[in-house]
C-alpha beads as a LAMMPS data file, in Angstrom:
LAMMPS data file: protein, C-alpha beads

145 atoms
144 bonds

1 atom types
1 bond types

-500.0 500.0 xlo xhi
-500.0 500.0 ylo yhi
-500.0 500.0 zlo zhi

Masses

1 110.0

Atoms # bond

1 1 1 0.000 0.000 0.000
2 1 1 2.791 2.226 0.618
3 1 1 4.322 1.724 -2.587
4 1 1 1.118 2.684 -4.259
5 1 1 0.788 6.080 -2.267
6 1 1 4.556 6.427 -3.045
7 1 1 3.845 5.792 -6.467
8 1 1 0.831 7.961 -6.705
9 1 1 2.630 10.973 -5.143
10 1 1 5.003 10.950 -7.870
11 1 1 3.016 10.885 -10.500
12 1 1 1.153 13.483 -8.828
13 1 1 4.355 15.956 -8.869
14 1 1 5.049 14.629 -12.523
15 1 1 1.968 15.755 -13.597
16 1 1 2.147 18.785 -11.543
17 1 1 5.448 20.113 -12.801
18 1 1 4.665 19.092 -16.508
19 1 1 1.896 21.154 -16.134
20 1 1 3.418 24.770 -14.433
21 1 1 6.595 24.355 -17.004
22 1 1 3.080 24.001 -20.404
23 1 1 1.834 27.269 -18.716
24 1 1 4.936 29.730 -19.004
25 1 1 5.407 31.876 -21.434
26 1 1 7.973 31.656 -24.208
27 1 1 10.049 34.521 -24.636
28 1 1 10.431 36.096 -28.476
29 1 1 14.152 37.435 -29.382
30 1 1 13.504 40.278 -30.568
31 1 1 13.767 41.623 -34.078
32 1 1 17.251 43.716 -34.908
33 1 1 16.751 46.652 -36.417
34 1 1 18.217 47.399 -39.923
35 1 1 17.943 50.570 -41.858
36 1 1 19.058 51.828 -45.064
37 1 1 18.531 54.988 -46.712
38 1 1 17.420 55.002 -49.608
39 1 1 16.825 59.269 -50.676
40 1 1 18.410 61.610 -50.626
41 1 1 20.666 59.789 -53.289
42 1 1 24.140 60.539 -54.163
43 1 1 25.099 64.037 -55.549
44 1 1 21.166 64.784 -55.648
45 1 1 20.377 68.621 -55.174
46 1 1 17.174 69.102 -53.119
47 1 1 15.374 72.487 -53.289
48 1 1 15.072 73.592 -49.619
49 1 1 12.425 75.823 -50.375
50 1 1 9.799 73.139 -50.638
51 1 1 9.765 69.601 -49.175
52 1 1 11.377 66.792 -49.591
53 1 1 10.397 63.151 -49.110
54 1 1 13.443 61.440 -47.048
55 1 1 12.916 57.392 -47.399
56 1 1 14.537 54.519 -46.150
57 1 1 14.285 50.444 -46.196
58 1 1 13.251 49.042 -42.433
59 1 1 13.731 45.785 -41.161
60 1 1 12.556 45.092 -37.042
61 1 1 9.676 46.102 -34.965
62 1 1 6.982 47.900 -35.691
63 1 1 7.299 50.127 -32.897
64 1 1 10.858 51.505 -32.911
65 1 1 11.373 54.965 -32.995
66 1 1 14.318 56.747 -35.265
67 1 1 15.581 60.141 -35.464
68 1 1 16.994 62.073 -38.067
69 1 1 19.811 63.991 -38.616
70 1 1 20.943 66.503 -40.950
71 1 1 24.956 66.949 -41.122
72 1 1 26.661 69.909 -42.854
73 1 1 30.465 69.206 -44.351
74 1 1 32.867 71.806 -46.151
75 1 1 33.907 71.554 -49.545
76 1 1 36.480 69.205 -48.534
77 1 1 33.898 67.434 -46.316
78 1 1 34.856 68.497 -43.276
79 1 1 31.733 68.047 -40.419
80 1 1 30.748 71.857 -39.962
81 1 1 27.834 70.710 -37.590
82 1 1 24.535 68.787 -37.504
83 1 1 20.733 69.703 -37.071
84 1 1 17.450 68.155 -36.435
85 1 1 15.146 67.203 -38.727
86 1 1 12.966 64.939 -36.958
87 1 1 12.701 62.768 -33.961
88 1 1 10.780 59.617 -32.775
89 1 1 9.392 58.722 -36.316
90 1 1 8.532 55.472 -36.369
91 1 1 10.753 53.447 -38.189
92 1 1 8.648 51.155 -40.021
93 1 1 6.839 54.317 -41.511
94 1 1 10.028 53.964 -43.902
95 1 1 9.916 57.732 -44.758
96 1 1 9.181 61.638 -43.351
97 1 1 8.167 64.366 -45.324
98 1 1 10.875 67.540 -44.201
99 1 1 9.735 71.022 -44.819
100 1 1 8.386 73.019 -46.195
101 1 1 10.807 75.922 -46.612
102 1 1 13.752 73.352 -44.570
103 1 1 16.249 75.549 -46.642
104 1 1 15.346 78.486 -43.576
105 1 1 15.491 76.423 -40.803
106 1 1 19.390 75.543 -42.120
107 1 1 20.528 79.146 -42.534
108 1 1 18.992 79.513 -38.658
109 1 1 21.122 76.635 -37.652
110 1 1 24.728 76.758 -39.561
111 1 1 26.991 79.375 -39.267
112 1 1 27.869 79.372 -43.057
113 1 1 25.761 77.313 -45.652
114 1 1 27.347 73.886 -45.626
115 1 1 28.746 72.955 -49.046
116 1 1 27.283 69.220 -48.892
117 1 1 24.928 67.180 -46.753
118 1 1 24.327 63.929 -45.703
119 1 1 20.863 62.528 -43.370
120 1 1 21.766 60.836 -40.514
121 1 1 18.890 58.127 -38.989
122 1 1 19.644 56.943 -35.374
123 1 1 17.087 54.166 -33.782
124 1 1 15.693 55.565 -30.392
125 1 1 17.831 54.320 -27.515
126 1 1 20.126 51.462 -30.081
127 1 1 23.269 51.790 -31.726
128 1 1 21.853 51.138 -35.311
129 1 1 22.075 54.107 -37.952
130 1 1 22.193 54.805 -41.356
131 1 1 24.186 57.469 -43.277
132 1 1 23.435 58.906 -46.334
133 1 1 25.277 59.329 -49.433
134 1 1 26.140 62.915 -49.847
135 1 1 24.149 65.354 -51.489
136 1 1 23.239 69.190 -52.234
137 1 1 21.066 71.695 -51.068
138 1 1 19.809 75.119 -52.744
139 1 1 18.135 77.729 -51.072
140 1 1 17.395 81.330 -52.132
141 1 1 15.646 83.225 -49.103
142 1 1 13.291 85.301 -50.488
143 1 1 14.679 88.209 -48.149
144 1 1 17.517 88.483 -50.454
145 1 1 14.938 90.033 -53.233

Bonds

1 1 1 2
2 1 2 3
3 1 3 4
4 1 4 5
5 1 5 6
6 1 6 7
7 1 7 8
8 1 8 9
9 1 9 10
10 1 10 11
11 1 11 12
12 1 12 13
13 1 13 14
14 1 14 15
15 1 15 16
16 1 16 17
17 1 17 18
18 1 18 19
19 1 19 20
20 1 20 21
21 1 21 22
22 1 22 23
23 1 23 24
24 1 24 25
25 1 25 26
26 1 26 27
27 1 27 28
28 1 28 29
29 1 29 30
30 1 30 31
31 1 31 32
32 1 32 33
33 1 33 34
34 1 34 35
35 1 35 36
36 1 36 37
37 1 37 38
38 1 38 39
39 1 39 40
40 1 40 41
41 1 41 42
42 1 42 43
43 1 43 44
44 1 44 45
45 1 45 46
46 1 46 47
47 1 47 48
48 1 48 49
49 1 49 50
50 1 50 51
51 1 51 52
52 1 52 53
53 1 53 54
54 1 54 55
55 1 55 56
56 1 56 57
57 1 57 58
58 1 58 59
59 1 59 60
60 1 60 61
61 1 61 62
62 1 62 63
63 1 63 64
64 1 64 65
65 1 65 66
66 1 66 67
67 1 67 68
68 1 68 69
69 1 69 70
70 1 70 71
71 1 71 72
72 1 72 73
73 1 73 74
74 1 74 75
75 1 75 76
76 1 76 77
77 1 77 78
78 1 78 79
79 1 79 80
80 1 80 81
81 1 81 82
82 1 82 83
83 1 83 84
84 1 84 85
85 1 85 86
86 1 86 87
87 1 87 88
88 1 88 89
89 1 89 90
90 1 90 91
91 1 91 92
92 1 92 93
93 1 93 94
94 1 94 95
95 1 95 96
96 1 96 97
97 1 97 98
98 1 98 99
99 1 99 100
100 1 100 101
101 1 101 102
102 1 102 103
103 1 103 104
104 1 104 105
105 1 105 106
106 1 106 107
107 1 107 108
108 1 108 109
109 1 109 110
110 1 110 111
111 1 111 112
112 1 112 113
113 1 113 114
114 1 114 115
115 1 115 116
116 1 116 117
117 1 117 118
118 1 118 119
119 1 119 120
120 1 120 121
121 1 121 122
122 1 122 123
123 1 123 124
124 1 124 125
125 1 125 126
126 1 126 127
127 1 127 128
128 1 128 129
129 1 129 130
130 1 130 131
131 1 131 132
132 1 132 133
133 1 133 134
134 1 134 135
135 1 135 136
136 1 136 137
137 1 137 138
138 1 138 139
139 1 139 140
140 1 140 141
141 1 141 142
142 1 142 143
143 1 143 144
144 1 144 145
């Protein structure tokens, strides 16, 4: 009879722990995030008294926030400084529309008119970015008329 209890007990706790171990959760790795831009494209001159459709390719959650970046170089592409364009986008959006007029907000933020640009995209809080290729700006401010 003993044995039996014995035996009964342990199946009991078999059961038991089979049963706790079914009920947890399983935990999902998440998703990297990847991004690439894909415009502003190489040597392309943007009018920065309109707008201007900056679009990239996203790979990872749906949820992750990016910021972007504009960066101003020299002539001999020396980093005269950077700007804001935009932060906590969401990434899988896969594009932002900048302006209108974001030729004005540049001559409020450089000392001298960078000679070529490149769009920076940082993911909220990681260590992925993407750079740009580098690319041109014109602006006239209609001040100057």
């Amino acid at each position: 009879m003993k044995n039996i209890i014995r035996l009964s007990f342990i199946v009991a706790l078999v059961v038991a722990v089979a049963g706790i171990t079914g009920c947890q959760s399983q935990v999902t790795p998440e998703i990297p995030c990847s991004i690439e831009i894909t415009s502003p494209g190489l040597w392309e001159s943007l009018d920065g008294n309109g707008t201007y459709e900056i679009t990239w390719d996203w790979t990872g959650p749906t949820n992750k926030k990016v910021n972007i970046t504009l960066i101003g170089y020299t002539e001999d592409e020396i980093e005269l400084g950077t700007m804001s364009i935009a932060s906590n986008v969401l990434g899988a959006d896969e594009s932002y529309v900048w302006g209108p007029n974001f030729g004005a907000d540049i001559w409020a933020s450089f000392e001298d008119w960078p000679w070529w640009f490149k769009v920076k995209i940082e993911v909220t809080g990681e260590e992925t970015e993407a750079l740009s290729e580098v690319f041109a700006i014109q602006w006239w401010n209609p001040e100057w008329d």
